[in-house]
Phi, psi and omega in degrees: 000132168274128189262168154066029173092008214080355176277314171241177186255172186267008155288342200107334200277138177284160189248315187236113170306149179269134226264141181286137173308140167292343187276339160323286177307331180257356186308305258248296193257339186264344175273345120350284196310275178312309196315305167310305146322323176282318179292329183275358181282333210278302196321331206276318155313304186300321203304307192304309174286319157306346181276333203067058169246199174268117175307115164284179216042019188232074168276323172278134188273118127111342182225199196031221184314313218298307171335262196312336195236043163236309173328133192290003183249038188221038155228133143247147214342111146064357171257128200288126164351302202282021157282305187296305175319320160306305173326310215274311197294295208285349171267328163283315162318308175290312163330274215338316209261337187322288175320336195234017140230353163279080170287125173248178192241339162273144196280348179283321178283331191255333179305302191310336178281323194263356176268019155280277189320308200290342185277325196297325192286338177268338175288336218252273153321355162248353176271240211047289194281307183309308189286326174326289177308308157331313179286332210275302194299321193252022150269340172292335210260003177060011165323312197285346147306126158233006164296276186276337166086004170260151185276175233198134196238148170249119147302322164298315163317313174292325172313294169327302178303337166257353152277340169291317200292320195289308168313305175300328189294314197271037145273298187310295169309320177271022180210167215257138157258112174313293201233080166343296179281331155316293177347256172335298155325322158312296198301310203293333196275315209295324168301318167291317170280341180291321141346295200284318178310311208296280148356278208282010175266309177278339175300294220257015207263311177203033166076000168325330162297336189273329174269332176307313181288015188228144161313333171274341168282337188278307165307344161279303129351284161341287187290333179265348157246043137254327163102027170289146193229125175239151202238106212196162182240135184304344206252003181255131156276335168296337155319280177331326184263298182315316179316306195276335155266023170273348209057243212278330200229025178292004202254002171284310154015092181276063172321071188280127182261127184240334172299125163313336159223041167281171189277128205022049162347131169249044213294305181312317213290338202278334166312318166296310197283007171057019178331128156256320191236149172265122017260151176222131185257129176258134190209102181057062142084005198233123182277139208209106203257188190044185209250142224223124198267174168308312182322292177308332174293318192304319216264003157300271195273028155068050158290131176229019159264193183317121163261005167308000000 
């Protein structure tokens, strides 16, 4: 005899489960799914700065994607963004897959894995989606332009900002939550310190406010997303004096060590490029030897902002 509708027999064994949300089931493999695309776009971003190649879809020098991912905020002290951002594609991918290649055999131990997994992926994904959002704010707010000052539209950058938003959701959503409102609290400290880090990081990383306002900092800028070059020896003085007319901001300088045993030395490149003499500047393809004033340098590579 059956009780209850047919859900259980009179030993007690349920006859029928109780049937899983479809966003339950698939949160899970469609979060899997974006990690991979977002890790293999970041990887390919990282591979791609280190080579010193060309991005696609950045074909204009100096403004857009090309802009932003040159830019001193595509750095924390001196590590390309698009590194941590893999870390972070590769840590939610790996939540993500635990559960649907760890089987366990009692359903109370695999219930456990996966409400373990679903918080770290939701702790993990909201700072993500908070630093995410951060970057979306200070390309609408045109800081990362800091010559002109306009917001600067990424196609990568957005993409990213929107595979964290598509993740966080189908976490929050795609999985049974005990206690909702903890959820969420948990999510607001996790948001405030990923905020507060974030800020004071970029406050503190080189002084980026100080050197962007003043003209030898804006002109530095410049000369490294036009993709201008000054070619020098540690042993040079006169190197050592262009440098110093950047002030504050010589350390913005896109600076090449052509001596072998100066610090990270680029020696072929300056044999190919036929350097002879220190400091020699390349700038939209044309070599321009000896120390060089601001002026002359702005107006070799067609800067046209402020020159107080």
């Amino acid at each position: 005899m059956e009780l209850l509708a047919g859900r259980y027999t009179l030993s007690g064994t349920a006859t029928r489960k109780r049937s899983e949300p479809w966003l339950h089931r698939w949160s899970r493999p469609a979060i899997s799914a974006i990690s991979l695309f977002g890790f293999s776009l970041t990887t390919y971003l990282t591979v791609t700065h280190f080579l010193g190649e060309k991005v696609a879809l950045c074909s204009v020098e100096g403004v857009g994607c090309d802009l932003v991912l040159t830019s001193s905020y595509a750095k924390v002290f001196g590590i390309p963004l698009t590194i941590f951002g893999a870390l972070a594609y590769l840590t939610l991918g790996l939540l993500a897959g635990i559960p649907l290649v760890l089987k366990r055999e009692s359903p109370k131990e695999q219930a456990q894995v996966k409400e373990v997994s679903a918080f770290l992926m939701f702790m993990v994904s909201s700072a993500t989606l908070v630093f995410s959002g951060y970057l979306m704010y200070l390309l609408a707010s045109g800081q990362v332009d800091s010559i002109n000052g306009q917001p600067q539209f990424c196609l990568y950058c957005i993409t990213s900002a929107t595979n964290m938003a598509l993740i966080w959701l189908l976490t929050v959503f795609g999985n049974s939550w005990k206690d909702v409102g903890q959820l969420f609290f948990t999510g607001a400290i996790v948001a405030i310190i990923t905020l507060t880090g974030t800020v004071g990081v970029y406050a503190s990383q080189s002084k980026i406010a100080v050197q962007s306002n003043s003209f030898a900092g804006k002109l530095a800028q410049h000369l490294n997303v036009t993709n201008a070059k000054m070619y020098g020896a540690y042993w040079c003085s006169h190197c050592l004096d262009q440098k110093k007319r950047f002030g504050e901001a010589q350390k913005l300088v896109p600076y090449v060590e052509c001596d072998p045993k100066g610090e990270k030395p680029q020696t072929q490149l300056c044999i190919d490029k036929d350097i002879k003499g220190y400091p020699t500047w390349e700038i939209n393809g044309k070599l321009l030897s000896g120390t060089r004033s601001l002026d002359e340098l702005a107006t070799a590579s067609g800067y046209t902002g402020d020159r107080k």
